[in-house]
C-alpha positions as CSV (number, residue, x, y, z in Angstrom):
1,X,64.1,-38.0,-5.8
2,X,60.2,-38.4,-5.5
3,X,58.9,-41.7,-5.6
4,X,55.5,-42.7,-5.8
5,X,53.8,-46.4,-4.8
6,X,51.3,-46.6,-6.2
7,X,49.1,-49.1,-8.5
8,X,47.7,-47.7,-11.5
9,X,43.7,-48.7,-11.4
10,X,43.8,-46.8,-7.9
11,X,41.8,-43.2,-8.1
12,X,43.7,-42.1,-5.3
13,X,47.4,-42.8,-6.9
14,X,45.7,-41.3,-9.9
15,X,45.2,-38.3,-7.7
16,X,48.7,-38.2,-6.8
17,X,50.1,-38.4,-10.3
18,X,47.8,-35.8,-11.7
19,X,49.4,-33.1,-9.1
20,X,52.6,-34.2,-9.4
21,X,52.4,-33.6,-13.3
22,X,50.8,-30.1,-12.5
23,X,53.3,-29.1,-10.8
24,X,56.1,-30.2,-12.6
25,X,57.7,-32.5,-10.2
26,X,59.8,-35.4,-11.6
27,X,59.0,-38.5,-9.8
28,X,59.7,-42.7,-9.8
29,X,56.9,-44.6,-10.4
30,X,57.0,-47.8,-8.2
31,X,54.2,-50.5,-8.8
32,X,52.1,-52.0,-6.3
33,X,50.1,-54.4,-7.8
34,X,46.9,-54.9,-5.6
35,X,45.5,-57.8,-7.6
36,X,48.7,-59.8,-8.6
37,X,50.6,-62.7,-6.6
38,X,47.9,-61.9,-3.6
39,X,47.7,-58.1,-3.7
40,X,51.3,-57.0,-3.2
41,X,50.4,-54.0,-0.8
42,X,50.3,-57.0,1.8
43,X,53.9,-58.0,1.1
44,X,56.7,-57.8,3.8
45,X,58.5,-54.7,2.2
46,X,55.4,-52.8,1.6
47,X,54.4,-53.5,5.3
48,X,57.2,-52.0,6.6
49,X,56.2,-48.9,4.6
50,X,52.5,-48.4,4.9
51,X,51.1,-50.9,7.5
52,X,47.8,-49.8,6.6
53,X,48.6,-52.0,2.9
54,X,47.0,-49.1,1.2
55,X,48.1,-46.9,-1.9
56,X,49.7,-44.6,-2.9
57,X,52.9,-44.1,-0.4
58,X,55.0,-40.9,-1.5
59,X,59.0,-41.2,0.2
60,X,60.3,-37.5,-1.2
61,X,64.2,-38.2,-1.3
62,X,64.8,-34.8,-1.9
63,X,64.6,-33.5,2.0
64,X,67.8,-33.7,4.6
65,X,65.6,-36.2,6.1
66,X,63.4,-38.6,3.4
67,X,59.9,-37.9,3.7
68,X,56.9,-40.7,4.5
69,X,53.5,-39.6,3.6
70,X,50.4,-42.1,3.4
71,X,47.1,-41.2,2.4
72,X,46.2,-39.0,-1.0
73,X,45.2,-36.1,0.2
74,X,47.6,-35.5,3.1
75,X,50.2,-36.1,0.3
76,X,48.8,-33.8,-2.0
77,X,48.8,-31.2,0.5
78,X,52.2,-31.6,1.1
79,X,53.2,-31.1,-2.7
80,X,51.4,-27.9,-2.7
81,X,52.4,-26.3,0.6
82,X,56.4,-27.8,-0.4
83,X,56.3,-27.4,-3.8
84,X,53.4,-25.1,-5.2
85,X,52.5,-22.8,-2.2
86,X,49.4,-20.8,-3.9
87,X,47.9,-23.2,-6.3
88,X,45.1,-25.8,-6.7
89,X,43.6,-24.8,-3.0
90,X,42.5,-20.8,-3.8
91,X,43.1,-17.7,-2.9
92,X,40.9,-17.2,0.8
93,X,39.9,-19.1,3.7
94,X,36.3,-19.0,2.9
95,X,37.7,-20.7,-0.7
96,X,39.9,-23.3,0.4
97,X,37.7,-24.3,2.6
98,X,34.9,-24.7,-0.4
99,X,37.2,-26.2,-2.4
100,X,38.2,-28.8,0.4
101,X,34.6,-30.0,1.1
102,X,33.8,-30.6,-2.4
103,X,36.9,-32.3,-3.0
104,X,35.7,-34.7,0.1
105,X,32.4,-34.8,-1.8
106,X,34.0,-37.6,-3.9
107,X,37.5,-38.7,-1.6
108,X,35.7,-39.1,1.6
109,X,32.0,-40.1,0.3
110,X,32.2,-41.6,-2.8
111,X,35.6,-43.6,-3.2
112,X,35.6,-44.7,0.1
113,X,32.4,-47.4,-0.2
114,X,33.7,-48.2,-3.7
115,X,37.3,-49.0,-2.9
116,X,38.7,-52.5,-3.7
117,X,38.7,-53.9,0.1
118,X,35.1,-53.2,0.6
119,X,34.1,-54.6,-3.1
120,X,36.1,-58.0,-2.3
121,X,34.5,-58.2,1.2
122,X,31.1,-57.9,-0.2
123,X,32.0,-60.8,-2.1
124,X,33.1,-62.7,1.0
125,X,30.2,-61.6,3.1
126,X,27.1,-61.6,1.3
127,X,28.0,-63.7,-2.0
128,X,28.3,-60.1,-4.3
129,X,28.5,-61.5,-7.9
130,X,30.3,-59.1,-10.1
131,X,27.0,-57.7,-11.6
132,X,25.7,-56.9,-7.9
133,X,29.1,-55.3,-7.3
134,X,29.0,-53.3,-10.3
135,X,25.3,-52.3,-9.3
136,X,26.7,-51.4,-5.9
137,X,29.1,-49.3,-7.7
138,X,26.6,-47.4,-9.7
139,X,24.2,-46.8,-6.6
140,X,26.5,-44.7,-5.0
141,X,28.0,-42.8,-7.6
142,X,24.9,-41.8,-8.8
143,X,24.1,-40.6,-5.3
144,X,26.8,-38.5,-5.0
145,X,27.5,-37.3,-8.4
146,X,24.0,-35.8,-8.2
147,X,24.1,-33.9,-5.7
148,X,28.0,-32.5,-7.1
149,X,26.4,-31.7,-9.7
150,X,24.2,-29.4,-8.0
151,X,26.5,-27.8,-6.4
152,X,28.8,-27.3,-9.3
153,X,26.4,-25.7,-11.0
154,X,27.0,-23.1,-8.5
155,X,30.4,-22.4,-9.1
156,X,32.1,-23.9,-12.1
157,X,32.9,-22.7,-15.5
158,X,36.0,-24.8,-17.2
159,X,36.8,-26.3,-13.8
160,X,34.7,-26.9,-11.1
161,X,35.6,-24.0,-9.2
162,X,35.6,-21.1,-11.9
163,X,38.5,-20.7,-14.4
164,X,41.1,-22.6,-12.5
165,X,42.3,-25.8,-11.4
166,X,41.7,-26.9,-8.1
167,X,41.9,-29.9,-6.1
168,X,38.3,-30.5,-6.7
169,X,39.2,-31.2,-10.5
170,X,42.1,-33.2,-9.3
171,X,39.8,-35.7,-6.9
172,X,37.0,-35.6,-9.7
173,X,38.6,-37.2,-12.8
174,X,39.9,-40.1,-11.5
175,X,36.5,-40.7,-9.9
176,X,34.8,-40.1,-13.6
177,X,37.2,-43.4,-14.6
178,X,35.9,-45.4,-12.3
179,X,31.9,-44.3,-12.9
180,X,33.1,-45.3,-16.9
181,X,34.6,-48.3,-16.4
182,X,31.7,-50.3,-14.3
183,X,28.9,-48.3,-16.3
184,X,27.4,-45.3,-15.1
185,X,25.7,-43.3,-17.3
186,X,26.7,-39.4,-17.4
187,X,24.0,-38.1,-19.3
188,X,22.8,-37.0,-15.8
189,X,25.9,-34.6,-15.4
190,X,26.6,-32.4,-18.2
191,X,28.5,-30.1,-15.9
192,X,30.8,-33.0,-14.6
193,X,31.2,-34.1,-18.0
194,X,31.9,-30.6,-19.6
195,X,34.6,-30.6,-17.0
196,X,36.2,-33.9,-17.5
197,X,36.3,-33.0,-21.1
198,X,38.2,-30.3,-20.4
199,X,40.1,-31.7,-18.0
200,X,41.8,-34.5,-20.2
201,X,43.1,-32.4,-22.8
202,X,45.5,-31.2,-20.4
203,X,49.0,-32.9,-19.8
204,X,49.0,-33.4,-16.6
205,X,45.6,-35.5,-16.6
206,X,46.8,-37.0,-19.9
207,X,50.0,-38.4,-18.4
208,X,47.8,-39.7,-15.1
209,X,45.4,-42.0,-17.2
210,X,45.5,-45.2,-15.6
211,X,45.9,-46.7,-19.1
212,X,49.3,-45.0,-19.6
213,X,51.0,-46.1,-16.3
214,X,53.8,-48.6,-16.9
215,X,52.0,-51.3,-14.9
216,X,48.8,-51.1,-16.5
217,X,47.8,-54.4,-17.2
């Protein structure tokens, strides 16, 4: 058994449950809610898990020895090298290593200053209103969806890299949610957005909404 904690706003669970669906792996969707009774990431059980009270934590059952994994992208590596050796991270070293910079484009540049923890401590710290949060927000996805979309002009066609799915695709819907949902506007992009239209017609994206997870609230 795979099992997943995750919460289902997060873009880096979303990540998670997109390549699980990809590759066809059955999993258990366990909810932590990081708004309700005090954010229950910071909850004795979950502690004990993932001391770093982030999400998503995968525990794979399915090993002689369960399997821990923090972090979305060390997870999704793991799914692919265990369980889809040869897809979503190309064919060469010279590709993989393309695909993994512009996946950290958006995982390591762009989530990272929009994340929950630093919105809330903005709050605490400088008096952040929601409108300056959202404008925060905006600010730095525009900065870095700009310059992905330059370099996507470079090498995309359905996907962002070519024909196939990758793990740029994978990092770069659930980032488009977020850009949505506090008001970016993509006019700017049409590559991204020719992409994410793409992207969501597929079932794998199309069982990761946020919207369709059995938390969502």
């Amino acid at each position: 058994m795979i099992i997943l904690h995750g919460y289902w706003r997060s873009s880096a669970a979303y990540r998670v449950r997109i390549v699980l669906n990809a590759l066809g792996l059955t999993h258990e969707h366990q909810s932590v809610h990081l708004v309700k009774n005090g954010g229950e990431q910071h909850q004795e059980a979950y502690d004990e898990l993932n001391p770093s009270h982030l999400v998503p934590t995968l525990v794979d059952k399915t090993r002689y020895e369960p399997v821990v994994i923090s972090q979305s992208m060390a997870i999704i590596e793991y799914l692919i090298e265990v369980y889809g050796p040869g897809k979503l991270l190309g064919n060469s070293p010279i590709e993989r290593a393309h695909i993994r910079a512009l996946a950290q484009d958006i995982c390591c540049d762009i989530h990272p200053i929009n994340n929950l923890r630093v919105i809330s401590h903005l709050g605490d710290i400088a008096n952040f209103d929601n409108d300056d949060k959202g404008q925060w927000m905006r600010h730095w996805m525009d900065i870095g969806f700009t310059a992905l979309e330059k370099k996507l002009a470079k090498c995309a066609g359905k996907f962002s890299i070519g024909n196939e799915l990758s793990l740029v695709d994978i990092c770069l819907i659930p980032q488009l949610y977020n850009a949505h949902r506090f008001g970016l506007p993509m006019d700017k992009y049409p590559k991204i957005m020719a992409i994410e239209q793409h992207c969501l017609q597929l079932p794998a994206f199309k069982l990761a909404i946020p919207e369709n997870q059995p938390d969502a609230s």
